[in-house]
N, C-alpha and C positions, 0 to 999 in steps of 0.2 A: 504493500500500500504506500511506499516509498517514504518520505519523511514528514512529520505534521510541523505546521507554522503554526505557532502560537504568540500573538500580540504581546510583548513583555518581556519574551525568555525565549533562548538557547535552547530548540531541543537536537538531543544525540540520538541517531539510531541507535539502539544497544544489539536486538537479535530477536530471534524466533524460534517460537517451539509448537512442535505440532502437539495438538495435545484433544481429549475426548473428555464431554462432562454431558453427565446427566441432569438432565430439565425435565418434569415433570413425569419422569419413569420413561422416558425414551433418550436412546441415547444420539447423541453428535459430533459430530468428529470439526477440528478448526485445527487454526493455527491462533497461538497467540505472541501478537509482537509488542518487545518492551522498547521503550525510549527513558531515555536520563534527559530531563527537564530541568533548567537552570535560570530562573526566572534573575533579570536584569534591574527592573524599574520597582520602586516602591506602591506597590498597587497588587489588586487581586490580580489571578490570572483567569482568563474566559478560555479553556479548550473549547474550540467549535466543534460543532455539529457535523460528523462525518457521515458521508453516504457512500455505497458501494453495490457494487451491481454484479449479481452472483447468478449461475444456471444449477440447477439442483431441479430434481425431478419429483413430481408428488409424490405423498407417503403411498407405495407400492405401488410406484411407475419407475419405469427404466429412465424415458426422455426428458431431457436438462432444460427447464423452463427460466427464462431470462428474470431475473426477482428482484429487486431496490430494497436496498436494508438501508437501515439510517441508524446513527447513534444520537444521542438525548447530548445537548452541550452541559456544561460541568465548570461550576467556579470554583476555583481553589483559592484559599486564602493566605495570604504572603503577609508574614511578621516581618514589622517595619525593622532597621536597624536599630540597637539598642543606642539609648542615650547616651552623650558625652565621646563615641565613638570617631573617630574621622572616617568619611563616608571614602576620600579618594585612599583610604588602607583598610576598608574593609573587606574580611576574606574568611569564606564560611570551608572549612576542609573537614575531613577527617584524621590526618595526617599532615604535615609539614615539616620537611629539612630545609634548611637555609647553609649553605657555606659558600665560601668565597675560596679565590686563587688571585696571587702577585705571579705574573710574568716580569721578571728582570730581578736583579740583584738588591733587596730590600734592605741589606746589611753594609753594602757599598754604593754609594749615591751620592754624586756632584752636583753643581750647577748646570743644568741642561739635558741631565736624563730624563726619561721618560720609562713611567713605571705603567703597567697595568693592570688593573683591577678588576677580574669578573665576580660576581656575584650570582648563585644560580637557586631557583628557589622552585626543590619540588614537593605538589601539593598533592594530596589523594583524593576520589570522589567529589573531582569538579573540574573544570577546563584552564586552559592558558590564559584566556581570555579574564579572566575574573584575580588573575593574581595582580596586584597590585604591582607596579614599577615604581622599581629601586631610586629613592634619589639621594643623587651624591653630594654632599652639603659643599659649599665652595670654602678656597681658603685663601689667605694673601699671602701673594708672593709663588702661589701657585696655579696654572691655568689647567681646565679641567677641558677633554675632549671625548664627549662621547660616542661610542659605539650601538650600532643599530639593534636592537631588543631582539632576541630568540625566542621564538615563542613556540610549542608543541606540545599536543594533544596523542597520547596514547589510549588505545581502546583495545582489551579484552573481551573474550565474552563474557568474563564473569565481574570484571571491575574497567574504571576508568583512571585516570591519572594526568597531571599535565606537568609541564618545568616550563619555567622562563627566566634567562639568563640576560643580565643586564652588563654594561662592563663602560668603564672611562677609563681613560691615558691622564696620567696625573704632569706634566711639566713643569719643574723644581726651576722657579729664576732666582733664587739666591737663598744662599748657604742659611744654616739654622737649625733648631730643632722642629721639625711639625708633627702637630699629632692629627692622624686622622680621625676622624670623630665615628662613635661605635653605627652600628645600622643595626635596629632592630623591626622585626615584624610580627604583629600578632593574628589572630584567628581564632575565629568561634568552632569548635565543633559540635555540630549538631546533635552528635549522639552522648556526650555526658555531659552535654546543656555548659561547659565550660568555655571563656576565656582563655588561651593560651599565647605567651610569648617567645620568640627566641630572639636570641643577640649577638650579635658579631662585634666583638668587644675591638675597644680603638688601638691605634697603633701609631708609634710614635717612629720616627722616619727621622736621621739624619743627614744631613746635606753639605757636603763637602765643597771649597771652592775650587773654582775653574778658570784657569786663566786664560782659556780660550771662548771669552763672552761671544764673540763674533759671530759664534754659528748658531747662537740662540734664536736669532730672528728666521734665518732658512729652516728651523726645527717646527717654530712656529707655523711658517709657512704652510711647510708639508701636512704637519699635525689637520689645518683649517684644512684644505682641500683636498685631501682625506677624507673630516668627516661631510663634507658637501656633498662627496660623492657617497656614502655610504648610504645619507639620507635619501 
């Protein structure tokens, strides 16, 4: 019956199963298919009213007669987000890992390198689309360059899953101590009615000086049209 549009929300195919249920002492044979529904907007949701058009032959006849079934539509009711929360880090999982990776030498750092910073966040029983994106707080004396967001959706037949992996290029212009400030993400899970947090604790970065300033401005350069092109 291919995939259902519902005003509000995300649905996923999930799968199908043939399956036989008895109705009033006669038996029936179907299929039944599941979808993972992920409603977006603060609002109920309305599944519409589906029709389908099926050949099945009368009760003891052979010949498949053209039928119209229809489904009854259905509101579902969508709990608002709790109070005092921020709406753009809101994130309902059942599961969540957060870690991060430094590409380049964290421990040895001049005036003019460039570090990078991914950060990848996978959630369970819910999409890419719904995890919050990472933001990297700015610093002085250091220019941040972003990389274009990774976003992917795994499907099972039995569970769903997604990750998204955010990442900037840090560029150090003069010597110090910096510390980068921690990132954390929280998440409701649905099923022990809990709050949960995790943290990626800060990290303090030393920067050595360089007496070859000269080439900080072509580093810049590249770094900007880079990211223009990535965008």
């Amino acid at each position: 019956i291919g995939n259902i549009q519902v005003d509000g929300a995300y649905t996923v195919y999930f799968r199908s199963l043939s399956s036989t249920k008895q109705i009033n002492g006669k038996q029936y044979s179907g299929v039944t298919f599941f979808y993972n529904v992920f409603p977006y907007a603060n609002e109920n949701l309305i599944f519409p009213s589906l029709e389908f058009y099926v050949e099945t032959p009368d009760e003891g006849g052979y010949k498949g007669i053209r039928r119209k079934v229809k489904t009854d539509s259905k509101t579902i009711k969508v709990k608002p987000i709790p109070p005092n929360i921020d709406y753009q880090n809101w994130l309902v999982s059942s599961s969540v890992r957060i870690y991060d990776n430094w590409k380049g030498n964290i421990k040895k750092v001049k005036v003019g390198d460039v570090l990078e910073r991914q950060i990848t966040i996978k959630v369970g029983n819910t999409i890419s689309q719904f995890i919050p994106k990472v933001h990297f707080d700015t610093l002085v004396n250091i220019s941040l360059y972003p990389r274009r967001s990774n976003l992917k959706n795994n499907k099972t037949k039995t569970s769903i899953s997604a990750i998204r992996t955010d990442a900037t290029r840090y560029l150090f212009e003069k010597e110090g101590d910096y510390t980068i400030p921690e990132i954390n993400i929280q998440w409701w899970n649905p099923y022990s009615h809990k709050l949960f947090k995790r943290v990626l604790k800060s990290k303090t970065i030393h920067v050595e000086p360089n007496p070859d300033l000269g080439i900080l401005q072509s580093i810049k350069d590249e770094l900007k049209a880079t990211v223009e092109k990535e965008q």
